[in-house]
GUFI-956344 format. One record per residue (C-alpha): residue number from 0; residue in three letters; x negated, y, z. Coordinates in pm, whole numbers, plus 32768, in hexadecimal, padded with zeros to 4 digits. Layout:
{NUM ALA {X Y Z}}
...
//
This chain:
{0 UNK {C617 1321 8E37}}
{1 UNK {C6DD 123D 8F43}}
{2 UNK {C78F 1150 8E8A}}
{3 UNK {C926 1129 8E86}}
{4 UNK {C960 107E 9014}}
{5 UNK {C837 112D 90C1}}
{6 UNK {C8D3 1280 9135}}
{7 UNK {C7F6 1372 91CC}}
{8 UNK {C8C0 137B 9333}}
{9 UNK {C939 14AA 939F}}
{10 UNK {CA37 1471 94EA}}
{11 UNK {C992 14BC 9649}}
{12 UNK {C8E3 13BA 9700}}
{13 UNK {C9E2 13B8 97E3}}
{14 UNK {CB09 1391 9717}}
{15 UNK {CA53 1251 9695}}
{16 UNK {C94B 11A9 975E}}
{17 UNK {C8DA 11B5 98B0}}
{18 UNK {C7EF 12DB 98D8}}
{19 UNK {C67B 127A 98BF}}
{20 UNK {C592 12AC 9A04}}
{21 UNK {C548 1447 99E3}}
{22 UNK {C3DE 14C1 9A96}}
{23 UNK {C3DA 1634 9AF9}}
{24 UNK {C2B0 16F5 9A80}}
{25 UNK {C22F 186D 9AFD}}
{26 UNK {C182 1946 9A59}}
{27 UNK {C119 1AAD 9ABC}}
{28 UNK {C245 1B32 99E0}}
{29 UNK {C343 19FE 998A}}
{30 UNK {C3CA 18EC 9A7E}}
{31 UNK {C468 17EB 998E}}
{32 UNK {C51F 16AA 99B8}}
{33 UNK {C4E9 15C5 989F}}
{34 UNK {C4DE 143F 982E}}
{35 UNK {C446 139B 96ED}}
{36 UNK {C52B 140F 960B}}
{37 UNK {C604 155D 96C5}}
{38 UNK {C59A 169D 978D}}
{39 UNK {C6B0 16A9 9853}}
{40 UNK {C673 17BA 9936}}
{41 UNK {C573 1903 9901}}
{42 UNK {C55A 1A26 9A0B}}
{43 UNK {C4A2 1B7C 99B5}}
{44 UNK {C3F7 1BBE 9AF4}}
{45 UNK {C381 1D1C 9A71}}
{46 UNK {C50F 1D61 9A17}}
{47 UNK {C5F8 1D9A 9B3A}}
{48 UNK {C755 1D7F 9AEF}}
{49 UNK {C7B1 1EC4 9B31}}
{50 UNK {C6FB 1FF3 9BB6}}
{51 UNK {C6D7 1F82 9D1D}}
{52 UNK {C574 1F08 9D05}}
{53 UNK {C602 1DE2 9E26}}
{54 UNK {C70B 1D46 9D24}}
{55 UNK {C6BB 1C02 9CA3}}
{56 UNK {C611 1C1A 9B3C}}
{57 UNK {C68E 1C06 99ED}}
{58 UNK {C71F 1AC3 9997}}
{59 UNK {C6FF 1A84 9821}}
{60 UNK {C714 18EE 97E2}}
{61 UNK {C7FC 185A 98F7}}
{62 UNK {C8F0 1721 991B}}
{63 UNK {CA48 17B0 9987}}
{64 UNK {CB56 17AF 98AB}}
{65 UNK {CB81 1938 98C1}}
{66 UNK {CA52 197E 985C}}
{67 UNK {C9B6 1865 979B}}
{68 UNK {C87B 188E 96E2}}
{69 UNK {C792 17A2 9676}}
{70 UNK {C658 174E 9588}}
{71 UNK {C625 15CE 9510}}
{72 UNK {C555 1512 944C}}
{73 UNK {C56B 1389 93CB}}
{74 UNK {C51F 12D7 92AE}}
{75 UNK {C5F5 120B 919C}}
{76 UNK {C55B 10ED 90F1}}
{77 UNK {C5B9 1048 8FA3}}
{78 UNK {C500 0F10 8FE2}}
{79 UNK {C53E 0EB4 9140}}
{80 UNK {C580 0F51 92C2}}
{81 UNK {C503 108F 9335}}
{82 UNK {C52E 117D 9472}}
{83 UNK {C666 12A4 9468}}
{84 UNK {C692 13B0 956F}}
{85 UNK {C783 12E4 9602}}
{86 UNK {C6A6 11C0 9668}}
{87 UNK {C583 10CD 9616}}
{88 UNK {C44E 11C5 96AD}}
{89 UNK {C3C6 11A1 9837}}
{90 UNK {C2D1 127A 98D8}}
{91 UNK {C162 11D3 98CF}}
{92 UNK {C112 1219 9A5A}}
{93 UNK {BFC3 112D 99EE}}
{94 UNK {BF5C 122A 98B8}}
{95 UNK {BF1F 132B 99CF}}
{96 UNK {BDB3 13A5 9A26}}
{97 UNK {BD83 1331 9B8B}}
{98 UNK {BDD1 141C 9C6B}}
{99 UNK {BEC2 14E8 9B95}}
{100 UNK {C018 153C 9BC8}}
{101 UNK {C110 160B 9B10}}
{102 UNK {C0F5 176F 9B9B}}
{103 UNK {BFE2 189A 9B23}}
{104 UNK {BF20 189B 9C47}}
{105 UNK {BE21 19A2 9C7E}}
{106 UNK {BCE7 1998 9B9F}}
{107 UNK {BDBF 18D2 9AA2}}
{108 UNK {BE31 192C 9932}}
{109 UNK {BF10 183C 98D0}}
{110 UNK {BFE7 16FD 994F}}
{111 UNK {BFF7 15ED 984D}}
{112 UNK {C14B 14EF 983C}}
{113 UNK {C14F 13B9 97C1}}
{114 UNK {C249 12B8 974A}}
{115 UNK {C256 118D 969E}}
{116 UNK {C33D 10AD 95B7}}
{117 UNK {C2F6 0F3E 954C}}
{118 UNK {C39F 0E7F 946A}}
{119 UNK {C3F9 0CF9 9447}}
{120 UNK {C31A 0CF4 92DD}}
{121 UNK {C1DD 0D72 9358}}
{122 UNK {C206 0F08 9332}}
{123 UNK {C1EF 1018 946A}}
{124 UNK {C1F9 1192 9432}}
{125 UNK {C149 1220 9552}}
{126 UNK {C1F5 1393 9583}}
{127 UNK {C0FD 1499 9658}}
{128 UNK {C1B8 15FA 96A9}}
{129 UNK {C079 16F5 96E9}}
{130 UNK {C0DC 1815 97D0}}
{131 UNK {BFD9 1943 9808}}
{132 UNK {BF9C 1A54 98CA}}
{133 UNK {C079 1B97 989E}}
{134 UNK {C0F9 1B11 9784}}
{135 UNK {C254 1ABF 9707}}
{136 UNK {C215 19E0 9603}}
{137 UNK {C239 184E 9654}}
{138 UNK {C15F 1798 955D}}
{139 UNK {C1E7 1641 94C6}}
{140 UNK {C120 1537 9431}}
{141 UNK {C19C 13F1 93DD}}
{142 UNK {C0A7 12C4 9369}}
{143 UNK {C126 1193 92D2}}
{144 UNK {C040 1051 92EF}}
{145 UNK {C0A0 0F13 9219}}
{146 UNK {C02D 0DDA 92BC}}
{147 UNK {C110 0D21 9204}}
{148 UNK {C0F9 0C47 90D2}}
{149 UNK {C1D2 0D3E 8FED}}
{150 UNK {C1E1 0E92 8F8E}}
{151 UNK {C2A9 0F79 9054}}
{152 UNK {C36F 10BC 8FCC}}
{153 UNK {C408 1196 90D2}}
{154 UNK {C482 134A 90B4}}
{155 UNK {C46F 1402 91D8}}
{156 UNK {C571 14FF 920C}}
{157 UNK {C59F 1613 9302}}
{158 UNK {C6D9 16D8 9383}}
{159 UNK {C75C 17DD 942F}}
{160 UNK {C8BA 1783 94DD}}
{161 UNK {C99D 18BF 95A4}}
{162 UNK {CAC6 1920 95E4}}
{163 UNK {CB17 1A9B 95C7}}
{164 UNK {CA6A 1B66 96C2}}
{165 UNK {CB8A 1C2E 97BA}}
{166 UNK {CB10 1D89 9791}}
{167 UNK {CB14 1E53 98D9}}
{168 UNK {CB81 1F91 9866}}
{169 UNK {CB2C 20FB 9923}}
{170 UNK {CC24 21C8 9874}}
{171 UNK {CCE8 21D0 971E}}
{172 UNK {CBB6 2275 968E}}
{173 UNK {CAD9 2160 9702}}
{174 UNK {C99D 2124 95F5}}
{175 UNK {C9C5 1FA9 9649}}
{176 UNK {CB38 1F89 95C0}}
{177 UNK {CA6A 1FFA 9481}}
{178 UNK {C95B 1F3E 94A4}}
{179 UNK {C91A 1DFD 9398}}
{180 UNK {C98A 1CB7 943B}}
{181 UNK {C980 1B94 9382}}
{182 UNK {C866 1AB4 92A1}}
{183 UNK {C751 1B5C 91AA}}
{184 UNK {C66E 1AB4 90CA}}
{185 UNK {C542 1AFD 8FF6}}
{186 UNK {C4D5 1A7D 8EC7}}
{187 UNK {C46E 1A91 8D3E}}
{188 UNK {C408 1C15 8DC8}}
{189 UNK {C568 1C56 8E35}}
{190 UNK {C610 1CC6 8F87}}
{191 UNK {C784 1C6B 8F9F}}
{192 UNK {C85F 1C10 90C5}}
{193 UNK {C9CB 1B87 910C}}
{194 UNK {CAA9 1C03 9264}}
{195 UNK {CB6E 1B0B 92F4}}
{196 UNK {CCB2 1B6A 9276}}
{197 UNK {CC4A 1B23 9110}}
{198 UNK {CB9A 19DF 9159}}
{199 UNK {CC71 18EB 9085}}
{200 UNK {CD21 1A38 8FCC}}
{201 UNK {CBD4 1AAB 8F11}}
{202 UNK {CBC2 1911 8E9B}}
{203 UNK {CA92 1833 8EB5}}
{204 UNK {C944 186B 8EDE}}
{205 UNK {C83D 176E 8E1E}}
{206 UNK {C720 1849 8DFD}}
{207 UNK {C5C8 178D 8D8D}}
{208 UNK {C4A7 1861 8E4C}}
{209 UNK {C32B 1856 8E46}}
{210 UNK {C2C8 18D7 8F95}}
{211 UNK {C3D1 19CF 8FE3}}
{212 UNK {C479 19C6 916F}}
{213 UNK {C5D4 19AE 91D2}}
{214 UNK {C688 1A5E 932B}}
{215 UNK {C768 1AA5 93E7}}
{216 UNK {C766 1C2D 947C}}
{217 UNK {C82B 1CAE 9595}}
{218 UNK {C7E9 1E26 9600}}
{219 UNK {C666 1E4E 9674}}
{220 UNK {C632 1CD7 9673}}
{221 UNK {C61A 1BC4 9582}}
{222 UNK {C5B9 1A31 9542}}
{223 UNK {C520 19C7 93F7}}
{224 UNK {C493 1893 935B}}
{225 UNK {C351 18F3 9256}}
{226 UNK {C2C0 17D2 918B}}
{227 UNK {C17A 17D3 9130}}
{228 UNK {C147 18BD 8FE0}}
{229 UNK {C0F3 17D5 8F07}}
{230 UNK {C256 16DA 8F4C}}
{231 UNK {C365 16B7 8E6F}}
{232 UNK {C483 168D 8F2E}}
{233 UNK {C616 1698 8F03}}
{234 UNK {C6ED 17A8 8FBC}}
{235 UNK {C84A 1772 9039}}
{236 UNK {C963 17FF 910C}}
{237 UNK {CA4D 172D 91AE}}
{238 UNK {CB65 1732 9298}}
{239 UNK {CBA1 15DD 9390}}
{240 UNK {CCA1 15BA 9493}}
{241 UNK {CBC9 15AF 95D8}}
{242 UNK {CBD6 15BF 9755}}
{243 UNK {CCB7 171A 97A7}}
{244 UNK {CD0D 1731 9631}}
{245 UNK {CC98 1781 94FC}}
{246 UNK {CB0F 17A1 94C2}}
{247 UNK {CA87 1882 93E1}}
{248 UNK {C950 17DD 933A}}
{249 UNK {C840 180D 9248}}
{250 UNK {C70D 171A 91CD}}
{251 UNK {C5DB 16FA 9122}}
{252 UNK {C5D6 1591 907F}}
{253 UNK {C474 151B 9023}}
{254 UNK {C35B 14EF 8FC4}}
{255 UNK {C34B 13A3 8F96}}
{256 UNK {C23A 129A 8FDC}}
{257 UNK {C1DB 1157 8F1A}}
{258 UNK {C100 10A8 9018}}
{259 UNK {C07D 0F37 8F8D}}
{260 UNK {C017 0E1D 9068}}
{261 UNK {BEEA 0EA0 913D}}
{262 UNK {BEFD 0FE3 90FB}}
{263 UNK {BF5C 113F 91C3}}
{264 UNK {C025 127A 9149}}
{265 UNK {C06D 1392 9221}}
{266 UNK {C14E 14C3 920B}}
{267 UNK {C177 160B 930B}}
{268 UNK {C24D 1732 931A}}
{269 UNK {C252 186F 93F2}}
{270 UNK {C36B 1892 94D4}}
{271 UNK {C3AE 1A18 954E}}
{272 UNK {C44D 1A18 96AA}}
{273 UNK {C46D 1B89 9705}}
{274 UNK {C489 1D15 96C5}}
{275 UNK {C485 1DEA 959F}}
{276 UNK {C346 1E5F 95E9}}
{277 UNK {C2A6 1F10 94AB}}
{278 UNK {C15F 1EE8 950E}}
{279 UNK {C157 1D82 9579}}
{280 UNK {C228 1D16 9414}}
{281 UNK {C115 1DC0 9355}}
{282 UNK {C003 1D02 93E3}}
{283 UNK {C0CA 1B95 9352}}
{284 UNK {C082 1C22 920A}}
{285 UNK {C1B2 1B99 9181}}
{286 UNK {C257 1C19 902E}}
{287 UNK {C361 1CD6 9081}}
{288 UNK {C36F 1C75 9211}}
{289 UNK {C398 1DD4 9266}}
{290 UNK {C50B 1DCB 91B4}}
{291 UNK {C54F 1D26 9307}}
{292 UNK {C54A 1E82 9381}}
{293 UNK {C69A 1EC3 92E6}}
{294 UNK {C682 2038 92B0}}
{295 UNK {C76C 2024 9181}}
{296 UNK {C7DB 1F30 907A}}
{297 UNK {C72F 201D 8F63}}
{298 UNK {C592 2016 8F54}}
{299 UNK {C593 2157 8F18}}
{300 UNK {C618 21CD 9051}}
{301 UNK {C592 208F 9141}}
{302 UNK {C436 2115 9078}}
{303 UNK {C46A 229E 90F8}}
{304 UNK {C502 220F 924E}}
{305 UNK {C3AD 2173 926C}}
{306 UNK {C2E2 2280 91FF}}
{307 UNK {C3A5 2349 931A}}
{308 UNK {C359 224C 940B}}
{309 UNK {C1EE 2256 93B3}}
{310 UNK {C1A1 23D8 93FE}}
{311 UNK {C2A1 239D 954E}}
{312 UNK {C1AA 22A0 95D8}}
{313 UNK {C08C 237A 95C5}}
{314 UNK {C14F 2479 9659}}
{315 UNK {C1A8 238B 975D}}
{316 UNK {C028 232D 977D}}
{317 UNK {BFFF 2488 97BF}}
{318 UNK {C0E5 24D7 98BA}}
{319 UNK {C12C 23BA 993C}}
{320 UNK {C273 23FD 994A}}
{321 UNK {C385 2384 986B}}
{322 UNK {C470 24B7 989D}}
{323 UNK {C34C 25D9 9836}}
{324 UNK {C2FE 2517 9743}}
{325 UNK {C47D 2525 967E}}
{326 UNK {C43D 26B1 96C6}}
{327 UNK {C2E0 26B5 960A}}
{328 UNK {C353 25EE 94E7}}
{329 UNK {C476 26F3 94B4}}
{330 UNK {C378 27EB 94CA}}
{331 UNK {C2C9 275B 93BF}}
{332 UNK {C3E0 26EB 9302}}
{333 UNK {C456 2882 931A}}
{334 UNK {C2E3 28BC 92AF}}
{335 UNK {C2FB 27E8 916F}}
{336 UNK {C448 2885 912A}}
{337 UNK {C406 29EC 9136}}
{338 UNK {C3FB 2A2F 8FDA}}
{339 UNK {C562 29AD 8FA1}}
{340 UNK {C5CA 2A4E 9102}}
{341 UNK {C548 2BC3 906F}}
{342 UNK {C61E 2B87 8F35}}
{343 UNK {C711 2B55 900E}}
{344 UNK {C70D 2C67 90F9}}
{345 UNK {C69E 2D64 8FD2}}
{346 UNK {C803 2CEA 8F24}}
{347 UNK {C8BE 2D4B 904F}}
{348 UNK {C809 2E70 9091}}
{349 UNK {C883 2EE4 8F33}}
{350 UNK {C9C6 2E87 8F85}}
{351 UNK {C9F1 2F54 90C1}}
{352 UNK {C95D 308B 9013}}
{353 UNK {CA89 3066 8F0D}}
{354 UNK {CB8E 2FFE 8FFF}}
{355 UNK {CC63 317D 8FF5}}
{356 UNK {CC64 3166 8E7E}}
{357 UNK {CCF6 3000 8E8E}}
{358 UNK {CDEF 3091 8F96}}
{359 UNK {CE50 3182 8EA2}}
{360 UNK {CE7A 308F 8DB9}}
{361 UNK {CF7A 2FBB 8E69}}
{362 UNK {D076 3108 8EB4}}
{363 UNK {D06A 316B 8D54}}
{364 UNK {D0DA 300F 8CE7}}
{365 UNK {D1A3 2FA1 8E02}}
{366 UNK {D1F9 2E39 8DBB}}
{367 UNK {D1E1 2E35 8C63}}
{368 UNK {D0A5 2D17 8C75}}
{369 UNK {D056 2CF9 8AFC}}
{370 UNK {D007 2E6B 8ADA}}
{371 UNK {CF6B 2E9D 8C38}}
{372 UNK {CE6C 2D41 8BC9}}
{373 UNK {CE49 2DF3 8A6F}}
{374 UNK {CDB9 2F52 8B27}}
{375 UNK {CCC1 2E7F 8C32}}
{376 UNK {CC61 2DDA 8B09}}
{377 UNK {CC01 2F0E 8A7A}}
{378 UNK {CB63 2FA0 8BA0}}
{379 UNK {CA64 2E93 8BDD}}
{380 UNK {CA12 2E8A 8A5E}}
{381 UNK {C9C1 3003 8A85}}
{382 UNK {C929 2FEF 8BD4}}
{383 UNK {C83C 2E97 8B80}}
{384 UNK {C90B 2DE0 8CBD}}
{385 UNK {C919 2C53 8CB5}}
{386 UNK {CA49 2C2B 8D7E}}
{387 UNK {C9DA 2AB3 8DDA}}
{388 UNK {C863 2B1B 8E21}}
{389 UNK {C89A 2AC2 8F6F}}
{390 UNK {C93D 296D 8F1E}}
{391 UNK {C821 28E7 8E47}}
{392 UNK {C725 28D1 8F74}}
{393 UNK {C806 2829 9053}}
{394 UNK {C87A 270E 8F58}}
{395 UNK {C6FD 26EC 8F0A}}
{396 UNK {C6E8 26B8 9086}}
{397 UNK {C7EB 25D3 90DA}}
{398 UNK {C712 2489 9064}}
{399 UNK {C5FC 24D6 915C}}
{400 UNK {C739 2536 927F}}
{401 UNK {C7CD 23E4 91F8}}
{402 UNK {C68E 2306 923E}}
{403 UNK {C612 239E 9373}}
{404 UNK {C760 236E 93FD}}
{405 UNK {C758 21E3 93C2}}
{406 UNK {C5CE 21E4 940E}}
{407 UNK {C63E 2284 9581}}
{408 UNK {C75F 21AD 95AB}}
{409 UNK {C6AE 205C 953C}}
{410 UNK {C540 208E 95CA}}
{411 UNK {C532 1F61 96E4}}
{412 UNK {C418 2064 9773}}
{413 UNK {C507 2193 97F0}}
{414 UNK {C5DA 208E 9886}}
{415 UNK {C634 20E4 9A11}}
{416 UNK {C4F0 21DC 99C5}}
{417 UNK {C51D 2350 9AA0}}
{418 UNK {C4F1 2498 9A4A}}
{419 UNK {C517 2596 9B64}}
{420 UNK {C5C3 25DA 9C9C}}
{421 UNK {C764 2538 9C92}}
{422 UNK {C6D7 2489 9B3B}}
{423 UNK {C652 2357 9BA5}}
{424 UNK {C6BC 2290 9A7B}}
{425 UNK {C6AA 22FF 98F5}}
{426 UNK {C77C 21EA 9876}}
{427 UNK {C89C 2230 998D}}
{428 UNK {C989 235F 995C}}
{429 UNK {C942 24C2 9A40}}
{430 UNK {C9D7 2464 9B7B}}
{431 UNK {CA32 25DC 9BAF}}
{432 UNK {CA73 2641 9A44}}
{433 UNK {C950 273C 9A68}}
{434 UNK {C8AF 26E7 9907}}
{435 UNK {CA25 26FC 9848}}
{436 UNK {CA7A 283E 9903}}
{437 UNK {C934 28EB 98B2}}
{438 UNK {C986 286B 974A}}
{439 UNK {CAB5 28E3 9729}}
{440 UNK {CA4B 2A5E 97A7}}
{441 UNK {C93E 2A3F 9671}}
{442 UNK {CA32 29E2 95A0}}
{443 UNK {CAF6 2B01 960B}}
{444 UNK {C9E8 2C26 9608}}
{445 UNK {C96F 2B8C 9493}}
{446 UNK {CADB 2BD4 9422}}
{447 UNK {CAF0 2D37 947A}}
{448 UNK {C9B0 2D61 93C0}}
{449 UNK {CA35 2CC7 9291}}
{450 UNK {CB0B 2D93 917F}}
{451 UNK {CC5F 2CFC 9142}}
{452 UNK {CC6F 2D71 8FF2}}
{453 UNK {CD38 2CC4 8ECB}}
{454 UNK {CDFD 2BDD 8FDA}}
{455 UNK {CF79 2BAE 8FE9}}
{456 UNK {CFC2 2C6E 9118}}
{457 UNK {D072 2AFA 91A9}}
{458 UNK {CF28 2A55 9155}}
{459 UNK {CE7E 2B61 922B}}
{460 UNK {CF51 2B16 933F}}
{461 UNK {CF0C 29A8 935A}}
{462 UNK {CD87 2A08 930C}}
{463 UNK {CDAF 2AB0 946F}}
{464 UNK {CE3E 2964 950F}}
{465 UNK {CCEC 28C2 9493}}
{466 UNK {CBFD 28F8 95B2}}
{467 UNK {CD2E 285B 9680}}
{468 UNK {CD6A 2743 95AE}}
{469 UNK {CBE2 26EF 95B3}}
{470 UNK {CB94 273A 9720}}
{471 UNK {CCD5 2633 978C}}
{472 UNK {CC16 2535 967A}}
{473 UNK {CAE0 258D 972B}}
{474 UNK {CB63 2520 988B}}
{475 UNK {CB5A 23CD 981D}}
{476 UNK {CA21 23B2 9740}}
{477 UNK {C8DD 2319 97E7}}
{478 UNK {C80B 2447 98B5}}
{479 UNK {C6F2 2413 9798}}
{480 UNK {C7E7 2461 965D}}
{481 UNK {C855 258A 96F4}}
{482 UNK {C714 2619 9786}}
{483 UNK {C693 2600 9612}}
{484 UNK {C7A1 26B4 95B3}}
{485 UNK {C7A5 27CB 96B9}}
{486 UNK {C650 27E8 9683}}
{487 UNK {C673 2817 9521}}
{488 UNK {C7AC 28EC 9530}}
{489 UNK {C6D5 29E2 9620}}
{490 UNK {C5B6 29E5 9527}}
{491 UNK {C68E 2A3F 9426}}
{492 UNK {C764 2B51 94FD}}
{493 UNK {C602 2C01 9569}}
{494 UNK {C5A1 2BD0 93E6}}
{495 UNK {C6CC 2C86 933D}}
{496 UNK {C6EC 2D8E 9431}}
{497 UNK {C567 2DCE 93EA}}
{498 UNK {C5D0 2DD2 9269}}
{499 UNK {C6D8 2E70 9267}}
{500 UNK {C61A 2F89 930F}}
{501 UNK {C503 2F8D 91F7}}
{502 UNK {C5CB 2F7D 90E1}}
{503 UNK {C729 3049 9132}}
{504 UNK {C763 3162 9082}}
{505 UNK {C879 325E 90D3}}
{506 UNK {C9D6 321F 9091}}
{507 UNK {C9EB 3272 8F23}}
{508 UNK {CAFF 338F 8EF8}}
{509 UNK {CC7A 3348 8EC5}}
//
């Protein structure tokens, strides 16, 4: 590692030297702003920043102390000088093919960047960023060349420097207030991650990694740094004073190159500038890349958020339409679940045919509870009735509920998507409250089909205030959310009443 006086820098460029000559480059997708050793600036042309398709796109790296976000890469030498992200690299105008400039122009796939460092003892590290068509990975290689007389040791390292992101919240209920913010890492075949707020709390981080990637997520977008598979290299978090504040950083240290006198090394990384897109972090091929997608903290429910998201996208492929498709995969979901659902419904149909008994029960005992518990006991020991057979299937549910909620709310793909008519944006409340009204009247109706039995006649009263409570919750929750859950809530309504109808009896005599 660096020895004792070489410290891996980690202020901004700004706050230390004067900022390097930046080049713009274009792609199809990405218009970045970068020198040798900093991207300072990356646009998502396919993103707009809000659901006016005229707004100006998604800004995920920029410069301003409000919003400051930034990916670097230098090196750190134990035997002599070397480049940082602060200075030492300049563009190589002459390593460009004649004629070639640094937008994707038509009939192109990729723009190549080059820069280049030399040193007073003989060594340059030539450093070419790779940019290609529809694609939101920057490739990184760096090649060291020894023309001096003595060997030359040098670790690259490569960082991710922001301050919090200011979250633009649509409501108290807002899925972004909930949405991870802060760095992630991967490695040894684990998944963890660190909010800002526990940065220095949750102590160091000096994680030795073979391959692995480290992050930093914001809702539906993300930056990340991925070594080559086969690198060992050293994470760490840190926390420097910077330009508007306190910086928020974390860095992959390594690997390191032993380059003798006539000799080349080289080293490259991937460098994701972009979306959560599913698809598109699947075709990296990365170990554990699709944690990015921060679904939940647990792999078992990120895992069943992306099995979700899976059957949604070929919904979506099938009707082209984000909204129908959240309707067909609670159709399917409701499909899958029937056999719990019948329980269910069977349970309460039971308990409806018993209900005057139960009635009966509760005068003769008045409010002596221990004796009118000991007689329902009795009642559904003689009459075979599990008085929490309609609990069972809905704890069994809540999991799936639980992960297709975060799969909606974190899927880059629904984001500004439309549905029908007033909806023209999933991820943006009902601008009418249609969705939470409709909700709340299924809510309602599903009640009055349901048996109150065995509940403390103030519980029943607040039960009542539920479809209230939830549709007011509702007003604020992204159109998407509460679409799935109308649709599934009028599913289930049409379901039970359907049930109930097959499998009522009549009331069994007082």
């Amino acid at each position: 590692v660096p020895v004792a006086g070489q410290p891996v820098p980690t202020a901004s460029a700004s706050a230390v030297a004067p900022a390097a000559t930046a080049v713009t480059v274009r792609t199809d997708v990405l218009e970045v702003v970068l020198d040798g050793g900093e991207i300072r600036q990356a646009d998502l042309l396919g993103y707009p920043s809000t659901a006016d398709e005229d707004s100006p796109p998604v800004r995920l790296f920029a410069q301003d102390p409000a919003n400051y976000f930034v990916a670097q890469s230098g090196w750190v030498s134990n035997s002599g000088a070397a480049p940082s992200h602060e200075a030492g690299f300049e563009f190589d105008r002459a390593a460009l093919a004649p004629g070639a400039d640094l937008s994707l122009d038509a009939g192109e796939e990729q723009v190549v960047v080059p820069f280049i460092w030399t040193g007073a003892d003989g060594v340059t590290i030539r450093r070419i960023y790779t940019f290609n068509r529809g694609d939101y990975v920057v490739q990184v290689r760096d090649e060291v060349v020894n023309n001096g007389a003595s060997p030359w040791q040098g670790f690259v390292y490569r960082q991710l420097s922001r301050v919090p992101r200011a979250l633009k919240s649509s409501g108290p209920m807002s899925v972004e207030q909930y949405s991870f913010q802060g760095a992630a890492w991967f490695g040894g075949g684990e998944y963890d991650r660190r909010d800002y707020e526990d940065f220095v709390d949750d102590g160091p981080l000096n994680l030795q990694v073979t391959g692995g990637w480290i992050a930093m997520l914001q809702h539906h977008f993300f930056g990340a740094w991925i070594p080559e598979r086969g690198d060992t290299s050293t994470f760490s978090l840190a926390t420097p004073s910077g330009t508007g504040g306190t910086h928020y950083l974390i860095r992959e240290l390594g690997p390191g190159v032993n380059v003798a006198p006539g000799a080349t090394a080289a080293t490259q990384a991937r460098l994701w500038v972009g979306p959560k897109l599913v698809a598109n972090i699947q075709s990296q091929q990365v170990p554990g890349l699709e944690r990015a997608i921060d679904f939940s903290r647990f792999s078992i429910m990120a895992t069943l958020a992306g099995w979700l998201f899976w059957v949604l996208a070929k919904l979506h492929g099938l009707f082209g339409n984000w909204g129908w498709a959240i309707v067909g995969l609670v159709v399917i979901i409701k499909a899958v679940m029937f056999p719990l659902s019948a329980a269910q419904y069977k349970s309460m149909a039971k308990l409806r045919k018993f209900q005057p008994r139960m009635a009966q029960l509760k005068e003769r005992y008045g409010d002596d509870r221990q004796k009118l518990q000991q007689a329902m006991m009795e009642l559904y020991k003689k009459e075979k009735i599990n008085p929490v057979g309609g609990c069972l299937p809905l704890l069994v549910q809540m999991p799936v509920f639980l992960a297709l909620y975060w799969m909606l709310a974190e899927s880059v793909e629904l984001r500004h998507a439309p549905w029908i008519l007033w909806i023209d944006d999933l991820t943006a409340r009902d601008p009418y409250f249609v969705l939470p009204v409709i909700n709340m009247a299924l809510m309602w109706a599903t009640q009055k089909l349901n048996p109150m039995t065995g509940i403390d006649p103030m519980q029943a009263k607040m039960m009542q205030f539920m479809p209230l409570v939830f549709g007011v919750m509702f007003a604020f929750f992204p159109a998407g959310l509460v679409l799935y859950w109308v649709t599934n809530a009028g599913l289930g309504l049409a379901q039970q009443w359907w049930m109930i109808r097959k499998y009522s009896e009549a009331p069994a005599k007082a």
